[in-house]
C-alpha positions as CSV (number, residue, x, y, z in Angstrom):
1,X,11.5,-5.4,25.1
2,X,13.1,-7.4,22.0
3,X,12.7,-6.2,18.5
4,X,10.7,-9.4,18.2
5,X,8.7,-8.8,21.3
6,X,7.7,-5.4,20.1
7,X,6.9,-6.9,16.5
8,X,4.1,-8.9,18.2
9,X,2.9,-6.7,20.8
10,X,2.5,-4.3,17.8
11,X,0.3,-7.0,16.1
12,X,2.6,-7.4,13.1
13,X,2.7,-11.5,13.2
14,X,0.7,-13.9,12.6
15,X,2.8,-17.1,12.0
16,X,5.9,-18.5,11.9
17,X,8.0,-21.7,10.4
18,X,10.4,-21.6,13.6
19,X,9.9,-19.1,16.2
20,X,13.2,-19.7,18.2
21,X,15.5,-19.3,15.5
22,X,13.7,-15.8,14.1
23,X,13.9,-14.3,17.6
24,X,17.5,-15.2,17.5
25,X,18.7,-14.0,14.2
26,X,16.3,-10.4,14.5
27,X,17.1,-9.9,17.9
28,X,20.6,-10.0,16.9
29,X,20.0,-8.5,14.1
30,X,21.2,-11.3,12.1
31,X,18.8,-11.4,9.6
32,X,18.9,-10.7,5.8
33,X,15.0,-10.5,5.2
34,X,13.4,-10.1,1.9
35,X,9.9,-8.7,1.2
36,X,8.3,-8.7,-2.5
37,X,6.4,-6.1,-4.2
38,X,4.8,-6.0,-7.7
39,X,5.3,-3.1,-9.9
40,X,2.0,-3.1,-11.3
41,X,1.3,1.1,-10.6
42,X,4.6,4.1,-10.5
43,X,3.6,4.5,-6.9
44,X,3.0,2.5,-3.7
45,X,-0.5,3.4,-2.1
46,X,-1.0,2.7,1.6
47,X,-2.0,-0.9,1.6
48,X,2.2,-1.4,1.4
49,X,2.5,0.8,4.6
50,X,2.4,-2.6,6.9
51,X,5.8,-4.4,5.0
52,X,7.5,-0.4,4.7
53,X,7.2,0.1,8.0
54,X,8.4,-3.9,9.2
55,X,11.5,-2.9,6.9
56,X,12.3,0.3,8.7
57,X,11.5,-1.0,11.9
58,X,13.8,-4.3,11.3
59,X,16.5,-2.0,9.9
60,X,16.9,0.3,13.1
61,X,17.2,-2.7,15.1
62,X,20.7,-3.7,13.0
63,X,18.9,-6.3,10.1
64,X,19.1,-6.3,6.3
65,X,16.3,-5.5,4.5
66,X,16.1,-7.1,0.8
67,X,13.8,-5.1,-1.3
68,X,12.5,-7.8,-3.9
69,X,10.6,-5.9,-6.8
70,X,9.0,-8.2,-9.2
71,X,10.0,-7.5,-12.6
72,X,10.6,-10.6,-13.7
73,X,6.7,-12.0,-12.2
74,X,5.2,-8.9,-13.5
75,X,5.6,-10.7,-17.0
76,X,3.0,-13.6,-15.1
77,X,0.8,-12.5,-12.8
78,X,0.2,-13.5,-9.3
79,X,-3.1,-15.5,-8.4
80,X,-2.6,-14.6,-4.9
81,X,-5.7,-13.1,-3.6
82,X,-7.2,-12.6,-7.3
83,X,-10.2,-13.8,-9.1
84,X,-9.0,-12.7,-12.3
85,X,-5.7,-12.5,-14.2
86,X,-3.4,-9.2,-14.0
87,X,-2.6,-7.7,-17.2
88,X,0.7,-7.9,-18.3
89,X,3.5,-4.9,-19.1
90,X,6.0,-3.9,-21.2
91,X,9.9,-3.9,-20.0
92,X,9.4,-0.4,-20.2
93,X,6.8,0.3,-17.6
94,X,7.7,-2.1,-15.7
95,X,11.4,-0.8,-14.7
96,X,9.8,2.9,-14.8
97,X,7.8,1.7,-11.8
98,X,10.3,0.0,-10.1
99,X,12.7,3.3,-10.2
100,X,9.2,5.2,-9.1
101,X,9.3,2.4,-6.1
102,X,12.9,2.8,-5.0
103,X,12.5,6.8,-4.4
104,X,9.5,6.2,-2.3
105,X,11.1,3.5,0.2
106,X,14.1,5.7,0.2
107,X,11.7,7.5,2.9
108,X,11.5,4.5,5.0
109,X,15.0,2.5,4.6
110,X,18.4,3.3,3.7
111,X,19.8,1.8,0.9
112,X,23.5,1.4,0.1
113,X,26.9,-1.0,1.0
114,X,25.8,-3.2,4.1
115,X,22.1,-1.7,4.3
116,X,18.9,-2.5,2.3
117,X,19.5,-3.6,-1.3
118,X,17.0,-3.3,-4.2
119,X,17.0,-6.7,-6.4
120,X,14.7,-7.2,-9.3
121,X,13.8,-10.7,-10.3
122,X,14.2,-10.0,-14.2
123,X,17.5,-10.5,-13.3
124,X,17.7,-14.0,-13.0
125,X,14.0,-15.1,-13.7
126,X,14.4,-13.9,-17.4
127,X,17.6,-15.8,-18.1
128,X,16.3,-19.4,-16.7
129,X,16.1,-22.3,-19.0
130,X,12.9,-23.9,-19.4
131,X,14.8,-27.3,-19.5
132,X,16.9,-26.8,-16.4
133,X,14.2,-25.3,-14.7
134,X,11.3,-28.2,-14.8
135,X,14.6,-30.6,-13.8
136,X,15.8,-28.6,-11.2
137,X,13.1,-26.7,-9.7
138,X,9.8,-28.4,-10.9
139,X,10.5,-31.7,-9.6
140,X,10.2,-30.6,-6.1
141,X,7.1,-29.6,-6.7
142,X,3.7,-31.6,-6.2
143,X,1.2,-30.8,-8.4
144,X,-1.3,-31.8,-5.5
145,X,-0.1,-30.1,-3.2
146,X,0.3,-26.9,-5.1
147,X,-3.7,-27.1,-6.1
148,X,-4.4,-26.9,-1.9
149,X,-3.5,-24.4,-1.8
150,X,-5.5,-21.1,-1.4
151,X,-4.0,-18.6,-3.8
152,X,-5.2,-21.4,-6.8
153,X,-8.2,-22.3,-5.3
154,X,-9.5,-18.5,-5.6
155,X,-9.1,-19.2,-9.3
156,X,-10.2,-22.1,-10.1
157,X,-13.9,-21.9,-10.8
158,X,-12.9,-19.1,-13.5
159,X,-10.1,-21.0,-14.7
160,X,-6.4,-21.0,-13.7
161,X,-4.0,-20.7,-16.9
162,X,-0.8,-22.7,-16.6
163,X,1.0,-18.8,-16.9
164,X,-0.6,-18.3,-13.5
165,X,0.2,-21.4,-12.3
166,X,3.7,-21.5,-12.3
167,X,3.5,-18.6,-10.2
168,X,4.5,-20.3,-7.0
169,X,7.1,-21.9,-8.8
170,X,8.8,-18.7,-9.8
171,X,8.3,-17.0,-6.1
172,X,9.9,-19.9,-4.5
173,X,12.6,-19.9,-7.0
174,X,13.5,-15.8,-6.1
175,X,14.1,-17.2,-2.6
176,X,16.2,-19.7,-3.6
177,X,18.1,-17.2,-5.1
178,X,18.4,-14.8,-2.8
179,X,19.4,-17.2,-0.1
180,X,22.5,-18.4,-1.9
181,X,23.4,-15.0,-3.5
182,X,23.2,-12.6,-0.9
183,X,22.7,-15.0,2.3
184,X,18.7,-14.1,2.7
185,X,17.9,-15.9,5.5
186,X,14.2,-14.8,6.2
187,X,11.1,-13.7,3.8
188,X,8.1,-11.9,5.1
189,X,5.0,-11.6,3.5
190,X,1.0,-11.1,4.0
191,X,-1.3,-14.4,5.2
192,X,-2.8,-14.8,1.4
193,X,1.2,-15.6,0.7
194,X,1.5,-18.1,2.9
195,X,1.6,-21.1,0.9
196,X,3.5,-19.2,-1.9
197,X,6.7,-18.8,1.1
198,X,6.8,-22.2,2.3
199,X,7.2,-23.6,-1.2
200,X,10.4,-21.4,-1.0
201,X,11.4,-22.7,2.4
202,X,10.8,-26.4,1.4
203,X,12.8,-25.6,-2.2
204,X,15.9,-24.5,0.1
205,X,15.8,-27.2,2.0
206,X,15.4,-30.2,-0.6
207,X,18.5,-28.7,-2.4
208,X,20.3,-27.3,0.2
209,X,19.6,-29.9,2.8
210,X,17.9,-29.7,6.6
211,X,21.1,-27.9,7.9
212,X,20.2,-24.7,5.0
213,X,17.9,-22.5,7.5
214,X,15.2,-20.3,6.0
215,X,12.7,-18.6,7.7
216,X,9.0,-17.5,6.9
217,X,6.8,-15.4,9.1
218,X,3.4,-13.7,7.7
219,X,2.4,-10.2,8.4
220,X,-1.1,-10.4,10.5
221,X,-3.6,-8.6,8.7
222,X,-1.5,-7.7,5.9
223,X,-4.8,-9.0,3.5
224,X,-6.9,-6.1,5.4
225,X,-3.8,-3.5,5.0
226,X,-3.8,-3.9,0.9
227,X,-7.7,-3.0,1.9
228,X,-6.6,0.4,3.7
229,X,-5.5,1.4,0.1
230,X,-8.9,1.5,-1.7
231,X,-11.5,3.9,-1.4
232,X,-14.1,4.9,-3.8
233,X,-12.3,7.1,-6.3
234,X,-9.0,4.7,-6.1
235,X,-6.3,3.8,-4.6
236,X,-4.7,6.1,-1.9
237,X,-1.1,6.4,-3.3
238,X,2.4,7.8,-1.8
239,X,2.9,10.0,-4.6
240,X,1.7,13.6,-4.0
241,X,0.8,13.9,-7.7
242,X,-1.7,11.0,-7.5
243,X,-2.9,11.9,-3.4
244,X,-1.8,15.4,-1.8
245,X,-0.5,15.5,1.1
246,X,-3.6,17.2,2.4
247,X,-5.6,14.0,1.2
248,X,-3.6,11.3,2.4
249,X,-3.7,12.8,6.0
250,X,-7.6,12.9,5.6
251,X,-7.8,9.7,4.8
252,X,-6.2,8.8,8.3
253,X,-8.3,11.5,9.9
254,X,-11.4,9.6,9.0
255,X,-10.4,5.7,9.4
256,X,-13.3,4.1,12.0
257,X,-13.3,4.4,15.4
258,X,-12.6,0.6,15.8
259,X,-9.5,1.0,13.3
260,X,-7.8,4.0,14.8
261,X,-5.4,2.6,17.5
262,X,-4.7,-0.6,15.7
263,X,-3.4,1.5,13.1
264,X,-1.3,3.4,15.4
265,X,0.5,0.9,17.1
266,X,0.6,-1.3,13.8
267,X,2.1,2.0,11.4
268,X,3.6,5.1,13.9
269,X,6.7,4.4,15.7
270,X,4.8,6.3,18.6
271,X,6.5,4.2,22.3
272,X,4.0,1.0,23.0
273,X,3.5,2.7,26.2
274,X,2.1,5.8,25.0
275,X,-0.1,3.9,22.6
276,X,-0.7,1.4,25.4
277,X,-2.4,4.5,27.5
278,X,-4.8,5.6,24.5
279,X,-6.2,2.5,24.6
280,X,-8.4,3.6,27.4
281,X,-9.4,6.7,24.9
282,X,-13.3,6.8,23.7
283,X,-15.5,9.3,22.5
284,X,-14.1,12.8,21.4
285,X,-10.8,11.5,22.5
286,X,-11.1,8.9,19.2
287,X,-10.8,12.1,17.4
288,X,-7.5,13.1,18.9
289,X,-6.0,9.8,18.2
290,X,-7.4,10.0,14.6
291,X,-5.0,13.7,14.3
292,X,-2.3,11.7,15.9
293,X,-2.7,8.9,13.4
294,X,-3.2,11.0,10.7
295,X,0.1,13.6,11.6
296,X,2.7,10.9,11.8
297,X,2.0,8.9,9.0
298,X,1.7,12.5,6.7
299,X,5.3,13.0,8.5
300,X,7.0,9.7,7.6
301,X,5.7,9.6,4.1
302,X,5.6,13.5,3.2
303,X,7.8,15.5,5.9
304,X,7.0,17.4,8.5
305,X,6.5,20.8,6.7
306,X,3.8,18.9,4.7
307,X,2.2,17.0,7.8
308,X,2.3,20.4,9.3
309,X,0.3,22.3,6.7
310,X,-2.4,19.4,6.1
311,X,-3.2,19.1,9.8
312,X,-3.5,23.3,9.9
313,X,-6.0,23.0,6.6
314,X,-7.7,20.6,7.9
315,X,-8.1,22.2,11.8
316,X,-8.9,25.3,9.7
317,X,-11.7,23.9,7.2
318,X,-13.4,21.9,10.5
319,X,-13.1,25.1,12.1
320,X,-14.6,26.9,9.2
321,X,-11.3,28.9,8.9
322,X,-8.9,29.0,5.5
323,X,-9.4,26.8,2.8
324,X,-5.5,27.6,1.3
325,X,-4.0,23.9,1.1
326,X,-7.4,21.9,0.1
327,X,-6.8,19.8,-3.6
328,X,-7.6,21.8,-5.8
329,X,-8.5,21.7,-9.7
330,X,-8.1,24.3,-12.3
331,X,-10.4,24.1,-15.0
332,X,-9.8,25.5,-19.0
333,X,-12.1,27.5,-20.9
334,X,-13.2,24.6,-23.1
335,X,-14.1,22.6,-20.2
336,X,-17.0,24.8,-19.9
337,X,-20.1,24.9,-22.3
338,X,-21.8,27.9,-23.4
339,X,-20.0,29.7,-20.1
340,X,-21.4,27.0,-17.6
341,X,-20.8,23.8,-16.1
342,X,-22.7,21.5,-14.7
343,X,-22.3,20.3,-10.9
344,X,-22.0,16.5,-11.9
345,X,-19.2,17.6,-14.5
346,X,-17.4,19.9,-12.1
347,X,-17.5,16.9,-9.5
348,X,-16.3,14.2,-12.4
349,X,-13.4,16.3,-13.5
350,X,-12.3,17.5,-9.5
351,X,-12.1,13.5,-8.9
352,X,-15.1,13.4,-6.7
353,X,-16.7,11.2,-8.1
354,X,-16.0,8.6,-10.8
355,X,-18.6,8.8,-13.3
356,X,-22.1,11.4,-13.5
357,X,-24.2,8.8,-12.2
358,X,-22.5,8.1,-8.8
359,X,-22.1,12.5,-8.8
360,X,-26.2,12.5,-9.4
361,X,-26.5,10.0,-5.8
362,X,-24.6,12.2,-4.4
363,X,-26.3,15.5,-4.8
364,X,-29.8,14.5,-4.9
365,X,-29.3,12.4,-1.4
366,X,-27.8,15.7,-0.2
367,X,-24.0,15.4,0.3
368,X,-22.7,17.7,-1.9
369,X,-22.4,22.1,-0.7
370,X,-20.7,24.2,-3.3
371,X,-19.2,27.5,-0.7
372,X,-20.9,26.5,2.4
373,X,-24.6,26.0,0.6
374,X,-26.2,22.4,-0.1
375,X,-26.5,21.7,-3.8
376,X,-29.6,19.3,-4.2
377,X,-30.7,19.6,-8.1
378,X,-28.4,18.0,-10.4
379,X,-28.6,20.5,-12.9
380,X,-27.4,23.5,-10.7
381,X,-24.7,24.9,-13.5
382,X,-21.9,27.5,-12.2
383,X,-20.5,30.2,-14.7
384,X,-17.3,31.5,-15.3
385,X,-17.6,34.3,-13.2
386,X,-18.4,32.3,-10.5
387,X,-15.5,30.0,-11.1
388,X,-12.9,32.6,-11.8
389,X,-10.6,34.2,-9.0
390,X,-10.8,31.9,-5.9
391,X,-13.4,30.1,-7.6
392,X,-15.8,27.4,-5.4
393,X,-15.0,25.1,-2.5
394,X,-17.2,21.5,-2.8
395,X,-18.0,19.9,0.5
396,X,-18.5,15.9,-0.2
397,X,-20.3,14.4,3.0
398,X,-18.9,16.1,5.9
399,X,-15.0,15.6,6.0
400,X,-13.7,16.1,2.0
401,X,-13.3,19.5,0.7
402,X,-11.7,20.6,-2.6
403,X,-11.4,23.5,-4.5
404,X,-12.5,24.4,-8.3
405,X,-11.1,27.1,-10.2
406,X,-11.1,28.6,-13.7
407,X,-7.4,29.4,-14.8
């Protein structure tokens, strides 16, 4: 099976601008592909997992991977997808995040001479002038055209500012650039891009001419990967400060039954034939695919020792074993009042819950235990002496566990 092949028996693509010439170059591994990433947080959550993993698997088959991180946008804002405008940030933050960014993909590509490359569109996107730029790039643009498509549409009924709207300007002009800089042959991106990465193949080839190839292909379901990423306390992020290691392998434990094995053979580098078999799997078998899911993502993005001690805490806190590795939180003196603390507090300040109110739902519909017993009065309070030493273990619902401590 052909790199290709396996990229769309794994469910990866959606569409394509010229299917014969994309087998060719990544089969050959011919290609110099870009893919684009906003540094809008100092850590990737799992809704990039689909394009980190296209990039490693690309790479092993011999192709360049072109990481494009969006400093210079960042000072804009992309529409695409949104219903409301993204705050802007300071030159500061901005390259912070991107630095955060390259450490993190350095667990799924290898940069360096002749592998992947990190550009940042400050680079060229800050210098442009405003002049040159509506006479050389905005004339190949119609306005008509541009308001078809999708990514504006989203915004119009709340009003689309002319910052946002030169969006797709600026993203086909990164192509552009890339294409006659570093020979980028090839951009891949998620279906609510679409419209954004033709503009960039049409750009190359009104000012290169027909014989200038550049290729686009979408990532299927890319729109529902970014959705992987949110849960109801946040964003679940690559950086064990922001998720352990513990929690990001729960939250692959406990994706749907439905999900599971579309998320194996879309993220592991498990054989097709192996993942092929499980599809027959139902029932308590689900559950073993779920720990399957769960251990080789927690490997790729953590390492093995890590992958290896959440799946033990976890087999151990199902099995009502140790509770060692669970989150935990370590409360001051001052957080308490009077020598107490309430459970809603205690819940707030371990991250379980975002605010009192959603903490109260939770307790009085019954889905909070403090150290094996259910906790159904919101004013239960717990006093230092209970907290001290090993302190308490919270059970939210029936799968999250975490651990609260006096220090």
């Amino acid at each position: 099976m052909t790199i290709y092949d396996e990229l769309v028996a794994r469910g990866l693509i959606a569409q394509v601008t010229d299917e014969t010439e994309i087998k060719e170059l990544i089969n050959a591994g011919k290609a110099t592909f870009y893919i684009g990433f906003d540094p809008t947080a100092d850590s990737l959550h799992v809704g990039h997992f689909m394009a980190l993993c296209l990039m490693k698997r690309l790479q092993m088959a011999g192709n360049k991977p072109v990481v494009l991180v969006g400093g210079g946008t960042a000072y804009i804002g992309d529409p695409s997808g949104r219903t409301d405008m993204r705050s802007m940030m300071t030159p500061e933050t901005i390259q912070h995040n991107v630095d955060c960014f390259k450490k993190q993909m350095a667990r799924f590509i290898e940069f360096g001479d002749d592998k992947a490359i990190l550009v940042n569109n400050a680079d060229w996107i800050l210098d442009l002038n405003y002049i040159e730029l509506l006479r050389e790039v905005g004339s190949q643009f119609s306005v008509n055209n541009m308001l078809r498509a999708e990514c504006y549409k989203q915004r119009m009924e709340k009003g689309l500012s002319f910052l946002e709207f030169n969006y797709m300007i600026m993203q086909a002009y990164d192509f552009y650039h890339l294409y006659q800089k570093y020979g980028c042959n090839m951009q891949f991106g998620g279906d609510d891009q679409w419209s954004n990465m033709l503009a960039g193949t049409e750009l190359i080839r009104k000012k290169l001419g027909e014989d200038a190839y550049a290729m686009t292909i979408t990532l299927l379901l890319n729109s529902e990967g970014k959705k992987m990423g949110k849960t109801v306390s946040g964003a679940v992020w690559l950086d064990p400060e922001k998720t352990t290691p513990y929690e990001f392998y729960q939250y692959w434990r406990n994706v749907g039954d439905d999900d599971v094995l579309k998320c194996i053979r879309m993220l592991t580098f498990l054989p097709l034939e192996q993942i092929d078999a499980m599809d027959k799997w139902e029932g308590a078998q689900l559950n073993e695919a779920k720990e399957i899911l769960a251990y080789e993502l927690t490997q790729l993005v953590h390492g093995k020792e890590e992958a290896d001690k959440a799946q033990a805490t976890a087999r151990a806190a199902f099995g009502g074993g140790s509770f060692e590795n669970i989150p935990e939180t370590v409360l001051a003196t001052e957080d308490l009042a009077d020598g107490s603390i309430g459970i809603l507090t205690l819940m707030v300040k371990a991250g379980l819950s975002s605010s009192n109110g959603e903490a109260r739902r939770l307790v009085t519909q019954g889905g909070i235990s403090v150290d094996g017993e259910k906790v159904t009065v919101p004013n239960t309070q717990f006093t230092a002496d209970q907290l001290s030493g090993e302190g308490v273990v919270i059970k939210k619902g029936k799968k999250v566990y975490h651990k609260v401590r006096l220090g």
